[in-house]
C-alpha positions in Angstrom: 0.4 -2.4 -23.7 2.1 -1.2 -20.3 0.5 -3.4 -18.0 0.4 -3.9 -14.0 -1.7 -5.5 -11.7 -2.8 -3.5 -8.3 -5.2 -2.8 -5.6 -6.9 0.5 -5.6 -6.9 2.9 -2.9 -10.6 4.0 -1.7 -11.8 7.8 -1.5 -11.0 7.7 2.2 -7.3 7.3 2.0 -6.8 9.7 -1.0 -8.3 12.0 0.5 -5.7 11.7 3.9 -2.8 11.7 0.9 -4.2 15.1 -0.4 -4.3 16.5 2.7 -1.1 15.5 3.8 1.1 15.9 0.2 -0.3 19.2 -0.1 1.7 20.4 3.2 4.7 18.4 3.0 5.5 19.2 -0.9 5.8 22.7 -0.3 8.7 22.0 3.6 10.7 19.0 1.1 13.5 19.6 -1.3 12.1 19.1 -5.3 11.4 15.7 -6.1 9.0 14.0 -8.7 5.7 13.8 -6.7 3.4 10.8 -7.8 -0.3 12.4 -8.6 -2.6 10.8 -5.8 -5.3 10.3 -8.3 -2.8 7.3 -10.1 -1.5 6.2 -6.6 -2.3 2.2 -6.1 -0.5 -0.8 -4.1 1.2 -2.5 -7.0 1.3 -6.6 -6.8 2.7 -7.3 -10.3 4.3 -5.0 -12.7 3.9 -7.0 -16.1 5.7 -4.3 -18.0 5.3 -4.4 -22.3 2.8 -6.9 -23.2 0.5 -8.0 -26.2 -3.3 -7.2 -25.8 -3.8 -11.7 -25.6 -2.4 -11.8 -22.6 -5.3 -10.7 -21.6 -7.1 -13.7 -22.4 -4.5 -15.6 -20.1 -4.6 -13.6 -17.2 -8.7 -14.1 -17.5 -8.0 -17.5 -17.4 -4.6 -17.8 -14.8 -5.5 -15.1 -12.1 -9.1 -15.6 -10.9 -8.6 -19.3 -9.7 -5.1 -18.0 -8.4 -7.2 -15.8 -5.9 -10.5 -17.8 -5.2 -8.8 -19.4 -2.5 -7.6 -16.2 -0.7 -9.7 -13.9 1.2 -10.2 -10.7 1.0 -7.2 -8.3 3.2 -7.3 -5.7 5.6 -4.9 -3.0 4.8 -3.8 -0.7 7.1 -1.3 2.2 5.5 0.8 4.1 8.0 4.8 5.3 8.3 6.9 5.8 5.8 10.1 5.3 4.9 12.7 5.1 1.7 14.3 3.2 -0.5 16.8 1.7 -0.8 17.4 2.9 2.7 17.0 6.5 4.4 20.6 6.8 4.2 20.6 7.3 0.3 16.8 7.9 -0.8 15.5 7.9 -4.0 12.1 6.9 -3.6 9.4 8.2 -1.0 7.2 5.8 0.4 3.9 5.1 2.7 4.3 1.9 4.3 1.4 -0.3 6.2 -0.1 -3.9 7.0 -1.5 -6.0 5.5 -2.1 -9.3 7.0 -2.6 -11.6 3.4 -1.8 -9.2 0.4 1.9 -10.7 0.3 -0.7 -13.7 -0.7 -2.7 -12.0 -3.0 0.2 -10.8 -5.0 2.1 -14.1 -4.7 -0.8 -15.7 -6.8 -0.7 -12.8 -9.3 3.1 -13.6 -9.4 2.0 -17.5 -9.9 -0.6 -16.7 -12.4 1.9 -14.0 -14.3 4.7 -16.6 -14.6 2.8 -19.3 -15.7 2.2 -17.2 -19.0 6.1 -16.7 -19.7 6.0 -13.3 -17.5 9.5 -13.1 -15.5 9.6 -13.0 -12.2 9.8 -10.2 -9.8 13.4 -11.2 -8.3 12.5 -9.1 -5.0 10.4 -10.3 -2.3 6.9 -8.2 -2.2 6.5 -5.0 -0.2 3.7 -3.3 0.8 4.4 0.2 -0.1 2.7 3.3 -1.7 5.1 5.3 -3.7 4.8 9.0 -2.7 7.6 10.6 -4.5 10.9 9.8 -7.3 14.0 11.6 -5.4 16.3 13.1 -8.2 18.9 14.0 -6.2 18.7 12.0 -2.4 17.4 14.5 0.5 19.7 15.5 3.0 19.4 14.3 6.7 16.8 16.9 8.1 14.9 16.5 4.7 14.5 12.6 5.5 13.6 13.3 9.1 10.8 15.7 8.9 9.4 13.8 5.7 9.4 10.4 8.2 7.6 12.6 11.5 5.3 14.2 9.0 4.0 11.0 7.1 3.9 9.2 10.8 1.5 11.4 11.6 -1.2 10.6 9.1 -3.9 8.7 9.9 -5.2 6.7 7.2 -8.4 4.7 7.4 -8.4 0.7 7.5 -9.7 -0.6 4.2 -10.5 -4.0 2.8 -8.8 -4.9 -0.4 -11.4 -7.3 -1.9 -10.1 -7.4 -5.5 -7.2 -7.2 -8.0 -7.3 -4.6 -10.8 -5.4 -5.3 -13.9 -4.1 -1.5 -15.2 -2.8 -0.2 -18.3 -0.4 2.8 -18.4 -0.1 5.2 -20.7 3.0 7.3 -20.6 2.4 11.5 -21.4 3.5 14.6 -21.0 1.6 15.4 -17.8 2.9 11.8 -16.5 1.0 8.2 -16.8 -2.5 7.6 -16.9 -4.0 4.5 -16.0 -6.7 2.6 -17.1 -9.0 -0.5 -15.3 -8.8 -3.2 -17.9 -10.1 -6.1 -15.7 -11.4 -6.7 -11.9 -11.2 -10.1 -10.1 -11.9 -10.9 -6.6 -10.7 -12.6 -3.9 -12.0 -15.1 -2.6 -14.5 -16.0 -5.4 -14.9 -19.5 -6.1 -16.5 -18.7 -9.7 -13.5 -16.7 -10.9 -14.0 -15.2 -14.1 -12.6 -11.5 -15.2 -15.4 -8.7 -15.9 -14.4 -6.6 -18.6 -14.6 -2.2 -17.5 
């Protein structure tokens, strides 16, 4: 199974990304534009893994986060990476005062089940688009005014969400395999 770990985004910020992808898709040059419905703020990509890991995770990731408390986040700006100079990916940005925590312990919890490591430092970031060929200059400035200018609600992340991916035709599907929360002092994974 194609598995990664994430926070879901609440009705009240999709619908701001609707809103706001629906105008700037058709001012940009092509690009691969990520489906709001299966848009999330990835913590752990765990890649190809056998269906026990679940078991482990059940056991690793809940007393990982009982400690931590629940995180504000705050999406706004946006930006590219690796750099606006040569983009290939699209991205919201934001703060988020705590979820570098959060997915810390997920990377904790991960690598204590033979997992690798992520070998980049954790970024807040909401993936908005796969450039095939890197935007030009004007392309890069109107897509940074125009996501600036979104106003996304605050909203709490109070849980992890362990995903599976399917890959399609029409693109990846994802699945809620497991919940946990943070800052639960009982732990223990409910199955969905």
């Amino acid at each position: 199974m194609r598995l990664f770990i994430a926070v879901e985004l609440p009705q009240a910020v999709r619908e701001v990304l609707i809103a706001g992808l629906g105008r700037l898709k058709g001012d940009q040059p092509p690009a691969r534009w990520v489906r709001v419905e299966g848009m999330h703020l990835t913590l752990k990509f765990l890649g190809e893994q056998p269906e026990e890991i679940i078991e482990g995770l059940d056991r690793t990731v809940p007393p990982s986060l009982a400690p931590l408390a629940p995180v504000g986040v705050r999406l706004g700006g946006g930006g590219f990476f690796p750099h606006d100079r040569r983009p290939r990916v699209a991205w919201v940005g934001g703060e988020a005062a705590g979820l570098e925590s959060l997915a810390g312990a997920v990377e904790e919890a991960a690598a204590s089940l033979g997992v690798p490591r992520e070998p980049r430092p954790f970024s807040l970031h909401l993936t908005l688009a796969r450039l095939e060929h890197p935007w030009g200059v004007k392309a890069v400035e109107h897509f940074l005014v125009q996501v600036g200018k979104w106003r996304f609600p605050e909203f709490t992340a109070r849980e992890v969400v362990l995903f599976r991916s399917e890959l399609g035709p029409a693109g990846a599907t994802y699945a809620a395999l497991r919940r946990w929360p943070a800052g639960s002092r009982a732990g223990g994974g409910d199955g969905t």
